[in-house]
C-alpha positions, 0 to 999 in steps of 0.5 A: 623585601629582606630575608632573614633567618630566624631561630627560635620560633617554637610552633606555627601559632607562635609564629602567627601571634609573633606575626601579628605583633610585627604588623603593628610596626611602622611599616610592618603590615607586609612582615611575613614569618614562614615557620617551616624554613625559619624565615622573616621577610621585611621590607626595605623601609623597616626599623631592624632594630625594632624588629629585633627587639620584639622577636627577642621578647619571645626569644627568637633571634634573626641570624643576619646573612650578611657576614659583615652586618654580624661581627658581634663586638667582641671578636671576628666572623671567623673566630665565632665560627672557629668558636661555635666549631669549638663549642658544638664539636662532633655535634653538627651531624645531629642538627636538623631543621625548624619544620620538623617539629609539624611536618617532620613528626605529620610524615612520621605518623604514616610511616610509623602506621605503615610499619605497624600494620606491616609488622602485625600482619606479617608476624601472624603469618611468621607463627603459621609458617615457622610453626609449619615449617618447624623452623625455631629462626622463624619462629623467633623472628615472629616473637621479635615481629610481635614485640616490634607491633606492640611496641611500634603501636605505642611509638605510633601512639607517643608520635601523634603526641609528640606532634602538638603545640605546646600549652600552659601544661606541656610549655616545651611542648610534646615532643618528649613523647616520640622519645619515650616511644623509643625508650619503650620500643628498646626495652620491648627490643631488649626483653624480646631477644632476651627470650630469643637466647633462652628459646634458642640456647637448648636447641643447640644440643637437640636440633629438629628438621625444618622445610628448608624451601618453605624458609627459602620463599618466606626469606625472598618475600621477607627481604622485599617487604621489610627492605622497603619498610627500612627505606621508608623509614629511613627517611624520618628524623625523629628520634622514634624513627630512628629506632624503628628503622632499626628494627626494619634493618635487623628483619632484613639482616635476619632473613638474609640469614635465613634465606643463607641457612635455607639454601645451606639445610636445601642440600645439608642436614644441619638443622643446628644452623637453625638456632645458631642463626636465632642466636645471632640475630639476637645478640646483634639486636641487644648490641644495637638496642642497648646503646639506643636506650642508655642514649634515650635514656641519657636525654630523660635526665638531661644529660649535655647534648653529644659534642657540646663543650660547656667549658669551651662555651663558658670561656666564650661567654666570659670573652663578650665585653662587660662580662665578668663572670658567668653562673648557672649554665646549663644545657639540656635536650628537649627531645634528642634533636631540640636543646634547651639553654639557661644562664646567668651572666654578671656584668659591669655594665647598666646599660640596656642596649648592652644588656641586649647586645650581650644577650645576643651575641651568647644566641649567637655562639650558641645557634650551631647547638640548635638551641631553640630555647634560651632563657639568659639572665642578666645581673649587674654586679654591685660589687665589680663597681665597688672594687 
């Protein structure tokens, strides 16, 4: 048996119906497609080109391991490579793996859940001990906690939903959900500390006593719990968890702050560090929050994914034989980690294996984009024959 990677493959019914296709090959009853790391495996006697053919007719393309067996026609491995490099610069640190879609989004519901409980429960106890102990930073701290539960809850809500197929309704799939959970957490985020300055700002002239060893031992207790949510969290790749771990390491930094200010007000009488340090951690938030949104923001209007050069992928293109011109290039994010690709290339050529081998060799310069769906229309141009 042969195996290959594949790229394309949107959900695993897709790839049990693709399967099941494959299997009426000659030879293609031991065709396996494994839709969690993206590969084919064929045996020896199988007709490749086949192959190939059916899998291009639902826009999966297998990427050939053997280097030597995927020069493209139109130029060396080592220059694709160079112009995939160019093509996709600075953008390599964003590309994540087929299985994410099933078992990253199944891991991001329980640890999303986990949070959510932990962050509902704790901020209840913030409002009974910062109200205890007369502490404006903790009870600051306990509003932002609430506002992360609520807005925890609706990422947990928008993940579950991020996580199904696609149908005739939702054809890119849901995946769009988890990223307006994050739109939604850094606006709740961003609202939240806004009120956290405007709370803050008028202690900063009439400052209150606070229990100083309360804050100590609420600070120690905060640290351990929120610093093994942010690790949990830390693991995730959605762009929800993303935003979520944000929030875990913003409660760390926070209560190490407070536990600071703890032991400072232990043996000092300045109750004006008490606002101060809500003032920081507010400002910090919006400085962190803010970028989350427009960046959230960005891929609801389909903006061109980070590092990618549509001029330089244009240029690519045109250098493909038979290719003269080139149209209605976009590329878009589907959900922040997903990207999406429409294009219209004129050739010289009728020619219908040209036609394909075209079609594949612009999937192939665009595979490092972790484009995973590419629609590409071929038009032969009249006019280049008449000229």
């Amino acid at each position: 048996m042969n195996n290959y990677t594949v790229q394309g493959l949107h959900c695993a019914n897709c790839t049990k119906i693709m399967e099941a296709k494959l299997h009426q090959l000659k030879n293609g009853d031991t065709i396996r497609l494994n839709y969690a790391t993206s590969q084919i495996y064929l045996p020896e006697e199988i007709d490749l080109k086949a192959v190939k053919k059916i899998l291009l007719s639902d826009k999966i393309q297998i990427l050939e391991n053997n280097a030597s067996d995927r020069k493209s026609g139109f130029e060396t491995e080592q220059d694709q490579h160079h112009s995939v490099r160019e093509i996709t610069k600075k953008h390599h640190h964003h590309h994540h793996s087929h299985d994410h879609p099933v078992t990253g989004s199944s891991k991001a519901v329980k640890n999303i859940k986990f949070v959510f409980i932990l962050n509902l429960t704790f901020s209840v106890v913030e409002f009974i001990l910062g109200a205890l102990f007369n502490s404006a930073a903790i009870l600051s701290d306990a509003v932002h906690d609430l506002g992360d539960s609520l807005s925890i809850g609706s990422a947990l809500f928008f993940q579950k939903f991020s996580a199904k197929e696609a149908n005739e309704r939702y054809s890119f799939g849901h995946r769009r959900f988890s990223l307006l959970g994050a739109l939604i957490t850094s606006i709740i985020l961003i609202g939240g500390s806004i009120l956290v300055i405007m709370n803050s700002i008028p202690l900063l002239f009439d400052p209150q006593p606070v229990n100083s060893r309360g804050m100590f031992w609420l600070s120690i207790v905060a640290i351990g719990i929120n610093g093994y949510a942010a690790w949990l969290i830390s693991k995730g790749t959605s762009k929800n968890e993303k935003v979520l771990n944000l929030h875990m390491l913003e409660d760390v930094l926070g209560w190490v702050g407070v536990l600071i200010v703890s032991i400072a007000l232990e043996y000092t009488n300045w109750f004006i560090l008490d606002p101060i340090l809500s003032l920081v951690i507010a400002s910090y938030i919006l400085s962190k929050a803010i970028p989350n949104f427009l960046e959230s923001a960005a891929v609801f209007l389909e903006v061109v994914p980070t590092g990618v050069d549509m001029k330089a992928l244009e240029d690519k293109i045109k250098l493909i034989p038979d290719v003269h011109a080139v149209s209605h290039l976009h590329m878009w994010s589907i959900d922040g980690e997903e990207n999406a690709l429409v294009v219209t290339v004129y050739l010289d050529s009728e020619d219908t294996q040209k036609q394909e081998q075209v079609k594949e060799d612009i999937r192939y310069l665009i595979k490092d984009a972790n484009v995973t769906h590419s629609t590409i229309e071929i038009v032969v141009d009249e006019e280049f024959f008449i000229q």
